[in-house]
N, CA, C and O of each residue as an XYZ file, in Angstrom:
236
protein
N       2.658    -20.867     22.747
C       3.352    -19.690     22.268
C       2.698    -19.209     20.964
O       2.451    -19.904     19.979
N       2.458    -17.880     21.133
C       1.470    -17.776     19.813
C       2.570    -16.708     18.808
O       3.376    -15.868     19.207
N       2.151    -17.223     17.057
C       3.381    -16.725     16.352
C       2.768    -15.523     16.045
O       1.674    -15.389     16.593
N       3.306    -14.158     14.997
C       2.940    -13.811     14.339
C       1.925    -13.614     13.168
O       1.360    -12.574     12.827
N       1.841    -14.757     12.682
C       1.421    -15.237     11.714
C      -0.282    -15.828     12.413
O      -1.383    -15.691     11.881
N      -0.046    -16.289     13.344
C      -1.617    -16.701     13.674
C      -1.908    -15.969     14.728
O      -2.945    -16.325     15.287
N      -1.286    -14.948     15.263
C      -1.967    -13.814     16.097
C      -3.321    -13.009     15.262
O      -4.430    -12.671     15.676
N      -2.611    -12.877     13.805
C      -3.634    -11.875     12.696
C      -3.327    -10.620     12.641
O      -4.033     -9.887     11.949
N      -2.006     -9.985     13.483
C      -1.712     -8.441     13.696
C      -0.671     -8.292     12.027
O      -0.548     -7.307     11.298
N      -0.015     -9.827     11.872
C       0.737     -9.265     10.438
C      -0.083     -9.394      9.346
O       0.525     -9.435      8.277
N      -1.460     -9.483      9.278
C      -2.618     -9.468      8.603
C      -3.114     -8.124      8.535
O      -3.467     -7.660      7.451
N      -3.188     -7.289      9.864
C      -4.300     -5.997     10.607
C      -2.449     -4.955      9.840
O      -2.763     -3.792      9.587
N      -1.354     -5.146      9.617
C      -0.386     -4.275      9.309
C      -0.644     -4.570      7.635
O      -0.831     -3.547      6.977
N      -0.656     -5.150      7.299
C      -0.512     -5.517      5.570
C      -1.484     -4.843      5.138
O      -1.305     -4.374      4.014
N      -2.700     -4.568      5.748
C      -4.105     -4.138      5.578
C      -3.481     -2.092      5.516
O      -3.497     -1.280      4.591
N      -3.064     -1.991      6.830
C      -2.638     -0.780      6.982
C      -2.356     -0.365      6.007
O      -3.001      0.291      5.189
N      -0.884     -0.886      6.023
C       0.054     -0.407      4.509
C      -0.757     -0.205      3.366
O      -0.339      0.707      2.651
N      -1.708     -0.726      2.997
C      -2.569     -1.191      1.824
C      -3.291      0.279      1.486
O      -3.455      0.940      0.461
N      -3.731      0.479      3.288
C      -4.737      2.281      3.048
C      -3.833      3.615      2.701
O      -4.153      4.524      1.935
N      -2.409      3.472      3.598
C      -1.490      3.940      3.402
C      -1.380      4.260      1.803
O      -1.705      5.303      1.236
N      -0.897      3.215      1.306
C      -0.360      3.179     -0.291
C      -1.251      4.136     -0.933
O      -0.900      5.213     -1.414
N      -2.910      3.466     -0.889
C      -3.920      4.169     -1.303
C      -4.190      5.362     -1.251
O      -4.695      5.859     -2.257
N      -3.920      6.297      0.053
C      -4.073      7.683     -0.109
C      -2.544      8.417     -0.576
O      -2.461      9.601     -0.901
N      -1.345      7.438     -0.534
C       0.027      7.978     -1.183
C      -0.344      8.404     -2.550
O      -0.204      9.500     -3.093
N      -0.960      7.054     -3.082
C      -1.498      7.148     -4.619
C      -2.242      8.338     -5.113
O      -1.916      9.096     -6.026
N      -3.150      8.367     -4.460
C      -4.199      9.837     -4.464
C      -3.582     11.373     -4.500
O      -3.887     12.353     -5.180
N      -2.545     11.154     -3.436
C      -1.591     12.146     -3.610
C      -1.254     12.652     -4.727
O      -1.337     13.821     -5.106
N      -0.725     11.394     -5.445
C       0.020     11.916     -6.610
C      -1.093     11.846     -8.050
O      -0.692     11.822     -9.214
N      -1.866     11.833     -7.822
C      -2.651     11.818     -8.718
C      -3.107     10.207     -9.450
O      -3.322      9.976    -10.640
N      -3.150      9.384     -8.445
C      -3.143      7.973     -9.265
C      -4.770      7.647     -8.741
O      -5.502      8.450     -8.162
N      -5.070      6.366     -9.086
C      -6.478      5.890     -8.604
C      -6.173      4.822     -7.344
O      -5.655      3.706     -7.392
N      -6.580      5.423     -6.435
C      -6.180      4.627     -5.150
C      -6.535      3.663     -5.146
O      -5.674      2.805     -4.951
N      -8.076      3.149     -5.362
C      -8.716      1.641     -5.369
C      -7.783      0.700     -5.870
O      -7.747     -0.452     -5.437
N      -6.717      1.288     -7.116
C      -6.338      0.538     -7.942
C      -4.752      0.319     -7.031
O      -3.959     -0.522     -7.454
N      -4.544      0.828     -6.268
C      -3.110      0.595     -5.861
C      -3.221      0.079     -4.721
O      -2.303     -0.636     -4.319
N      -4.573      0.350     -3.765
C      -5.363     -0.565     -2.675
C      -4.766     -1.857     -2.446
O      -3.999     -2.320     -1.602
N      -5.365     -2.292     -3.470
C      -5.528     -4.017     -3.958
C      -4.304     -4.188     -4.611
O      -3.693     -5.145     -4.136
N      -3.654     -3.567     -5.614
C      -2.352     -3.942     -6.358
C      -0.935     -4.074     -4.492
O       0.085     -4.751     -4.365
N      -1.652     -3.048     -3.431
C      -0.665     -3.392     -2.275
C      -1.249     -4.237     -1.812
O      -0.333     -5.051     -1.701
N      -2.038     -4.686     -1.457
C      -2.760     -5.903     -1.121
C      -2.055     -7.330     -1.363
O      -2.058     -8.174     -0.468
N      -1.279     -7.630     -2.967
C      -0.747     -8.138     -3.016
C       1.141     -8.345     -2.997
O       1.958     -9.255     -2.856
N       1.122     -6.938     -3.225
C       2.935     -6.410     -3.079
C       2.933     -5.885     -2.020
O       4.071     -6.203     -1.676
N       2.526     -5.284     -1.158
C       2.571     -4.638      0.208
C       4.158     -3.806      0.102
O       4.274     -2.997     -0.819
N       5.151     -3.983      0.885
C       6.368     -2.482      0.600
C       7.004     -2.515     -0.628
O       7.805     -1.626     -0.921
N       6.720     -3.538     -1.479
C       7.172     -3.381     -2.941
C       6.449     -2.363     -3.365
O       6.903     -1.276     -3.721
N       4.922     -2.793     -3.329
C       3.953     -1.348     -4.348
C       4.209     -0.108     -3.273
O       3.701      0.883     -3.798
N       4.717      0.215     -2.134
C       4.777      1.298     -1.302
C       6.515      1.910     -2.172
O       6.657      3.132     -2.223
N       7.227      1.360     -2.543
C       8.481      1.433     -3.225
C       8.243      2.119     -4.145
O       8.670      3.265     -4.290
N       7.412      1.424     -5.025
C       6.932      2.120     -6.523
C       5.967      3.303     -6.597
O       5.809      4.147     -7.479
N       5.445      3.144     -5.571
C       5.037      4.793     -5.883
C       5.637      6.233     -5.204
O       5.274      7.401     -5.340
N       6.407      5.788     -4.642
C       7.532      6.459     -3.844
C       8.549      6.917     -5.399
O       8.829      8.101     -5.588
N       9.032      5.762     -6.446
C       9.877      6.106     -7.305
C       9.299      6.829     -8.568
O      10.050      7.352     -9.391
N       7.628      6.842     -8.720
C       7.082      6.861     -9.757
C       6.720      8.082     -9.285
O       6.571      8.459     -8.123
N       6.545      8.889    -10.727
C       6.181     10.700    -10.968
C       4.699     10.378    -10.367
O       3.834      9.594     -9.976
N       5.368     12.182    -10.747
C       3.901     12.415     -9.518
C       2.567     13.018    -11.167
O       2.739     13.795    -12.106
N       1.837     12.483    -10.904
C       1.047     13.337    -12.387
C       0.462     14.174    -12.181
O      -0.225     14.683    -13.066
N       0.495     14.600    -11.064
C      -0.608     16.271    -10.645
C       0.323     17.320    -11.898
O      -0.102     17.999    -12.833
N       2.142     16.991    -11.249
C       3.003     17.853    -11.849
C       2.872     18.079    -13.211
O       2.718     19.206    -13.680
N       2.948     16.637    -14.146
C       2.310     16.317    -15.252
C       1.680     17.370    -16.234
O       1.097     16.994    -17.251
């Protein structure tokens, strides 16, 4: 029976989210590389925070 976890698909989604975040970031005027990797390690936490955090284009 194969889990989640060693299939590698909740690996290939964390990754997703990660590009996701990155062009959210860009959106708002942030540096994507930098929120890339910062979701990389928070994954829907850092997708949270830039959802709550201003946008700086508006700025």
């Amino acid at each position: 029976m194969e889990t989640i976890s060693s299939s590698g698909s909740y690996f290939v989604g964390w990754g997703t989210l990660a590009l996701i975040n990155a062009g959210l970031a860009q959106g708002k005027g942030r540096k994507g590389l930098n929120w890339f990797l910062i979701s990389l390690l928070l994954g829907p936490i850092a997708t949270f925070l830039l959802l709550v955090m201003e946008d700086l284009k508006s700025v």
